[in-house]
DRENKOLBA-338962 format. One record per residue (C-alpha): residue in one letter; chain; y, x, z negated. Coordinates in nm, 4 decimals, m for minus. Example, Ala and Ser with C-alpha at 12.3 -4.5 7.8 and 13.67 -1.06 7.14 Angstrom:
residues 2
  r  c         y         x         z
  a  A   m0.4500    1.2300   m0.7800
  s  A   m0.1060    1.3670   m0.7140
end
This chain:
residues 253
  r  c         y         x         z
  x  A   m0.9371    4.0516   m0.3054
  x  A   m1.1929    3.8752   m0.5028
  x  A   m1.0904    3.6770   m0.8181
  x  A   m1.1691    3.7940   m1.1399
  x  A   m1.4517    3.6087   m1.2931
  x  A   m1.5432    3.5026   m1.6570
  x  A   m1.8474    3.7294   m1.6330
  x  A   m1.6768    4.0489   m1.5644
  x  A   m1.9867    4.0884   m1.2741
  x  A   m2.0037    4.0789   m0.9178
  x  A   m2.0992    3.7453   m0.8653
  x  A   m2.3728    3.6574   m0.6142
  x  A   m2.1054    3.4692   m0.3809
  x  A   m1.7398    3.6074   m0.4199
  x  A   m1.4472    3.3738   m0.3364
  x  A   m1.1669    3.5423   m0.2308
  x  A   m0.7782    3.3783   m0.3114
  x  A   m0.7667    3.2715    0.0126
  x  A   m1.1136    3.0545   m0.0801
  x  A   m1.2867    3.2424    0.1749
  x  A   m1.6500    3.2655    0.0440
  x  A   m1.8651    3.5921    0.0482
  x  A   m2.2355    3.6201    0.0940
  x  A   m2.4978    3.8526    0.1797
  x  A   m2.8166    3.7025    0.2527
  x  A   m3.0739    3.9295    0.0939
  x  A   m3.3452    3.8758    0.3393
  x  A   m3.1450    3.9515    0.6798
  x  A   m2.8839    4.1612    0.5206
  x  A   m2.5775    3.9480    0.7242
  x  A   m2.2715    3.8695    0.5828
  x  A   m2.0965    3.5545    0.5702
  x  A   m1.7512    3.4989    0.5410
  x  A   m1.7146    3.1212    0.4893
  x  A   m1.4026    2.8855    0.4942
  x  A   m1.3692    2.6405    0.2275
  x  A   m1.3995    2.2568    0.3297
  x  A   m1.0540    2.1917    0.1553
  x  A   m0.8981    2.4467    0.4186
  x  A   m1.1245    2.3033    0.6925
  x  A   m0.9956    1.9466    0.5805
  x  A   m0.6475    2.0405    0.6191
  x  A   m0.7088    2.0089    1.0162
  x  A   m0.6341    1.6155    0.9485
  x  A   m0.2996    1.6529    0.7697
  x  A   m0.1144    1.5738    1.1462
  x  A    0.0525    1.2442    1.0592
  x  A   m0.1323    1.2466    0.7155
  x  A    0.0540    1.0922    0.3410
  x  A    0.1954    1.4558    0.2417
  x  A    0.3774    1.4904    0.6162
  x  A    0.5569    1.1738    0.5086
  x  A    0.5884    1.3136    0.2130
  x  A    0.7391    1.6538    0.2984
  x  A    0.9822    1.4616    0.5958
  x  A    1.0834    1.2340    0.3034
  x  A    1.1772    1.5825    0.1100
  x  A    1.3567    1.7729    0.3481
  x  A    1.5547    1.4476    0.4248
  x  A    1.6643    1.4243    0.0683
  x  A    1.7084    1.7969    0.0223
  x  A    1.9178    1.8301    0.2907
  x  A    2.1547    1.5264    0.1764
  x  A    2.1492    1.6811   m0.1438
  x  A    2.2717    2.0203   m0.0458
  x  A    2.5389    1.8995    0.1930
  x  A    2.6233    1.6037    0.0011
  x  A    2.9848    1.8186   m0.0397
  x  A    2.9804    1.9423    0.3243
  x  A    2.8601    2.3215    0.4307
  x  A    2.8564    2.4989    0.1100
  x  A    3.1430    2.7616    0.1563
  x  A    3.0203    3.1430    0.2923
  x  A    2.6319    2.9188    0.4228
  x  A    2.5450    2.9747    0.7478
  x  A    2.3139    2.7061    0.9225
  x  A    2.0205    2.9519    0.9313
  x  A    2.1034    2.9594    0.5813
  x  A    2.0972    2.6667    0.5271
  x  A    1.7380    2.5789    0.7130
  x  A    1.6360    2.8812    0.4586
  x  A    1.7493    2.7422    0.1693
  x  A    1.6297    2.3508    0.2647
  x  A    1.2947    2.5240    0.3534
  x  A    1.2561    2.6966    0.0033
  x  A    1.3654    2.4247   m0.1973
  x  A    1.0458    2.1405   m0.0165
  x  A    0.8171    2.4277   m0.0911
  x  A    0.9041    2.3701   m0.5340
  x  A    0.7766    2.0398   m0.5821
  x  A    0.4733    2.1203   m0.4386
  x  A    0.4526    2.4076   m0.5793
  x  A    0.4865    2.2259   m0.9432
  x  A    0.2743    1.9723   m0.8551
  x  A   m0.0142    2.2308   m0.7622
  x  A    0.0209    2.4214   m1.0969
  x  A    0.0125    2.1344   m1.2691
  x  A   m0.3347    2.0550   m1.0846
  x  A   m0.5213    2.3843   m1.1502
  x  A   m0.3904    2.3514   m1.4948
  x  A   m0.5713    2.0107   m1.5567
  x  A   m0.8819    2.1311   m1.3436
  x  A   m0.8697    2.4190   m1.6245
  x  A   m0.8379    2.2372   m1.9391
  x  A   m1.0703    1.9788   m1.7491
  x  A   m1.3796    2.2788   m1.7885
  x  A   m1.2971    2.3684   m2.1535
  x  A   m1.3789    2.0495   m2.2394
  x  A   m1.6646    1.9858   m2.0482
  x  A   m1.7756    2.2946   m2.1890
  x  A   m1.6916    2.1465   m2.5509
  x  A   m1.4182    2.3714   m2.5930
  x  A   m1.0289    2.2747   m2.6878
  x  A   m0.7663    2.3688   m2.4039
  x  A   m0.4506    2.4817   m2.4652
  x  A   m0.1691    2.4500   m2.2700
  x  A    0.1629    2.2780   m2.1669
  x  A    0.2522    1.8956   m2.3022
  x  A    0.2296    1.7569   m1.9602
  x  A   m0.0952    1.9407   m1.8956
  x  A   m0.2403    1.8102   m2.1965
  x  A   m0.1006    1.4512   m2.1605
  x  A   m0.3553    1.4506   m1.8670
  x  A   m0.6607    1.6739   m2.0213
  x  A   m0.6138    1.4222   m2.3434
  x  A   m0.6920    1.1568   m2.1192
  x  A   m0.9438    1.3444   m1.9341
  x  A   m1.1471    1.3884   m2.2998
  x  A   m1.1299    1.0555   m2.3670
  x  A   m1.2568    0.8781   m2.0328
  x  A   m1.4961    1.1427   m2.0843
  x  A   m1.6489    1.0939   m2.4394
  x  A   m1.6980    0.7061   m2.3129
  x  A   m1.8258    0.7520   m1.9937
  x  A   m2.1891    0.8159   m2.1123
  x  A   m2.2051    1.1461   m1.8861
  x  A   m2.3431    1.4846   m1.9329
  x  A   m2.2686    1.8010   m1.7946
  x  A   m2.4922    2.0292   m1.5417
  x  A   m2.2147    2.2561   m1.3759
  x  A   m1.8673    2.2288   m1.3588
  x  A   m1.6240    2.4993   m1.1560
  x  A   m1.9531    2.5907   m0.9441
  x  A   m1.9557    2.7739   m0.6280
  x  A   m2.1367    2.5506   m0.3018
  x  A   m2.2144    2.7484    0.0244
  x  A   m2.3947    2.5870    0.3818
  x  A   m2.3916    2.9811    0.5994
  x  A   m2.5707    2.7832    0.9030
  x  A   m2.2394    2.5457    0.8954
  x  A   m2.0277    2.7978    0.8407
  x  A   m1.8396    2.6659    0.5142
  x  A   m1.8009    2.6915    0.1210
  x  A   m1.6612    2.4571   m0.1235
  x  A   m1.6097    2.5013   m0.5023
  x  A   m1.7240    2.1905   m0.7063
  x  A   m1.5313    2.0094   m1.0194
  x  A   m1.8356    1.8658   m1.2094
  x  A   m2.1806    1.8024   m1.1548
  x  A   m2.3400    1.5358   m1.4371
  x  A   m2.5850    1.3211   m1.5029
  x  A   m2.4478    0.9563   m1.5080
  x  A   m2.5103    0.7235   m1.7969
  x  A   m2.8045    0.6381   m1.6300
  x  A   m2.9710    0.9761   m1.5336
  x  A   m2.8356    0.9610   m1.2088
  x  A   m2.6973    1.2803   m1.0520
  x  A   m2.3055    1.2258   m0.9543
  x  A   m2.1006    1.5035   m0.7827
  x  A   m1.7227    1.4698   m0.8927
  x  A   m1.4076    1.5920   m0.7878
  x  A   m1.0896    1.6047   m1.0297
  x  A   m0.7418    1.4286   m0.8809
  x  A   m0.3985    1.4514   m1.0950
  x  A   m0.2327    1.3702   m0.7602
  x  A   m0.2190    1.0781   m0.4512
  x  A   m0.6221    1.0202   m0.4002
  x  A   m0.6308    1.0585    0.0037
  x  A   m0.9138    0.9225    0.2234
  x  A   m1.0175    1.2922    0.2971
  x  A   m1.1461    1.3442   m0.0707
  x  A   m1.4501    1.1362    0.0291
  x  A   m1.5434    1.4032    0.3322
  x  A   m1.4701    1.7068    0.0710
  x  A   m1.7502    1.5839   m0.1780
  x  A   m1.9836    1.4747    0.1429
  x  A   m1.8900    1.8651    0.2433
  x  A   m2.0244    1.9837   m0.0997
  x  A   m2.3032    1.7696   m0.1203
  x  A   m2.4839    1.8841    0.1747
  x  A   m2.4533    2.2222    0.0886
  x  A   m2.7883    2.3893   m0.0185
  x  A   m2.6996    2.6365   m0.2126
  x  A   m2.4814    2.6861   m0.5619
  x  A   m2.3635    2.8810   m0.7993
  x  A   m2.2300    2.8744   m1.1237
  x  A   m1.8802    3.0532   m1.0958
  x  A   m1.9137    3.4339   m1.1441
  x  A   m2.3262    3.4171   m1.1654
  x  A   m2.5125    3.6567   m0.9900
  x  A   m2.7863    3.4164   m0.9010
  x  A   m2.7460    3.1592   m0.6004
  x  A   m2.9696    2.8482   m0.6875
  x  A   m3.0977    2.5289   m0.4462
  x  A   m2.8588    2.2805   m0.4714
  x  A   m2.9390    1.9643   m0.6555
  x  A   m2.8736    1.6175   m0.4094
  x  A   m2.6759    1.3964   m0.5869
  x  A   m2.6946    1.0602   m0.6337
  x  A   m2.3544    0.9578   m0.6510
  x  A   m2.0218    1.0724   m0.5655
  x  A   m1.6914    0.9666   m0.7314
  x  A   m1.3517    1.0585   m0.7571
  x  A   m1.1783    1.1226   m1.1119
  x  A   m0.8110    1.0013   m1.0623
  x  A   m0.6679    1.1641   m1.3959
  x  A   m0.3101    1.0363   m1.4947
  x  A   m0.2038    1.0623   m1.8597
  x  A   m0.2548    0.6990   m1.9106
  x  A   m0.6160    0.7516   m1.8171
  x  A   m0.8990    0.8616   m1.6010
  x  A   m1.0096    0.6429   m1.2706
  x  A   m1.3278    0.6585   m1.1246
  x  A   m1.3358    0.5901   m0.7913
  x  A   m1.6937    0.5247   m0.6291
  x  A   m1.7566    0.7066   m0.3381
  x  A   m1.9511    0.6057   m0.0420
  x  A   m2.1421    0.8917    0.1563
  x  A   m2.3081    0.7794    0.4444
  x  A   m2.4158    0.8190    0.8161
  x  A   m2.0125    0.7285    0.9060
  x  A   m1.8835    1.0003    0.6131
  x  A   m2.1861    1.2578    0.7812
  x  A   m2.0443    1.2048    1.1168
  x  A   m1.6724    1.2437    1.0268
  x  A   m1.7441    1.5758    0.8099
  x  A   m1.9348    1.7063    1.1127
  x  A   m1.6591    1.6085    1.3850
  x  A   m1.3835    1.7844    1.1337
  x  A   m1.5962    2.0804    1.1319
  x  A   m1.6223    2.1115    1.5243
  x  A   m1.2153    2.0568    1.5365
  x  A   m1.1368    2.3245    1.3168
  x  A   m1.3991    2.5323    1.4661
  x  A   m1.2346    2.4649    1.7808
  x  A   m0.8714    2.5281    1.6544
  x  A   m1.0006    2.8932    1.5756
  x  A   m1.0752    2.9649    1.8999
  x  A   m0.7824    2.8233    2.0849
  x  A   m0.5317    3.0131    1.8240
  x  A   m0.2566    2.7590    1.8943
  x  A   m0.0268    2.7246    2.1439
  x  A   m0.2149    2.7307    2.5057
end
């Protein structure tokens, strides 16, 4: 299913809600179904922050629930069920609360005033004003990246000019900033080709200059400077042979 897009069109690369992307070449006719580098970066999570994270959760779920005994009538399959469901809320929260910010984040790079939640806007507030100081104008923001001859897509945050002309690729965090965000923007920045979300024209894309992280709390926006080179290049390709790899052994051998 392709997501509905602000310009009611077929766009020129669909992204499904999976975030696979969709392209036809017009020249050879092929179609390319393309995995986004977020999904392909997820191949490093094994002993990553959020497994601590979730073992730290299902720890203190489980003390929680039993912190009376074995509720009366739960069996233990129940109760792995029930532990199970309630790890999955917090991150469920915190994601919402992430494509909520990312949202408001575009209204107002488009000049337009967001509305939404108070915790939402706590963060977008911020957001606005790191934003009106920073010296930074807008080229794209929410825009669709592809590389077919890799085999990946990628959808952007914002694409600026710097304060000093310089063209910076950025990516929007409301959450812990991991090492991996630095391979995601190297991901988009190689790509060739993008497009605005929900265009039906698929442009060369421009090389940017810089690349920086927005860590967006409601006490205020921090840019973290990026560094892509030859050892970021190398890692992005080696992720992208491992999941590549992982697809064709299918698990368990």
């Amino acid at each position: 299913m392709t997501e509905a897009t602000f310009a009611g069109t077929l766009p020129a690369i669909q992204r499904t809600v999976d975030h696979t992307y969709i392209w036809t070449d017009p020249i050879t006719g092929i179609v390319y179904r393309l995995p986004g580098a977020t999904g392909i970066l997820k191949t490093l999570w094994k002993g990553h922050g959020l497994d601590a994270w979730r073992d730290k959760t299902i720890a203190e779920t489980a003390i929680d629930l039993l912190a009376d005994g074995m509720p009366e009538g739960m069996t233990r399959p129940m109760l792995v069920a029930a532990i199970r469901e309630a790890v999955k809320e917090p991150r469920m929260v915190a994601a919402r609360l992430g494509s909520e910010v990312h949202r408001m984040a575009d209204e107002l790079n488009h000049g337009r005033t967001p509305v939404g939640d108070a915790k939402a806007l706590s963060y977008a507030h911020a957001y606005q004003e790191w934003w009106q100081g920073s010296g930074w104008r807008l080229r794209l923001s929410e825009a669709i990246v592809i590389f077919p001859s890799q085999g990946y897509g990628g959808t952007f945050d914002l694409l600026a000019y710097d304060e000093d002309g310089r063209t910076v690729l950025a990516d929007v965090k409301t959450g812990s900033v991991y090492a991996e965000a630095s391979l995601q923007l190297t991901a988009y920045g190689l790509c060739p080709m993008v497009s605005p979300m929900g265009s039906d024209t698929v442009y060369p894309m421009p090389k940017p200059d810089r690349y920086v992280v927005l860590d967006v709390k409601p006490e205020g926006v921090r840019p973290i400077e990026i560094k892509v080179g030859q050892v970021e290049l190398m890692a992005w390709a080696d992720v992208l042979d491992l999941y590549n790899w992982q697809q064709t052994v299918k698990g368990k051998l």
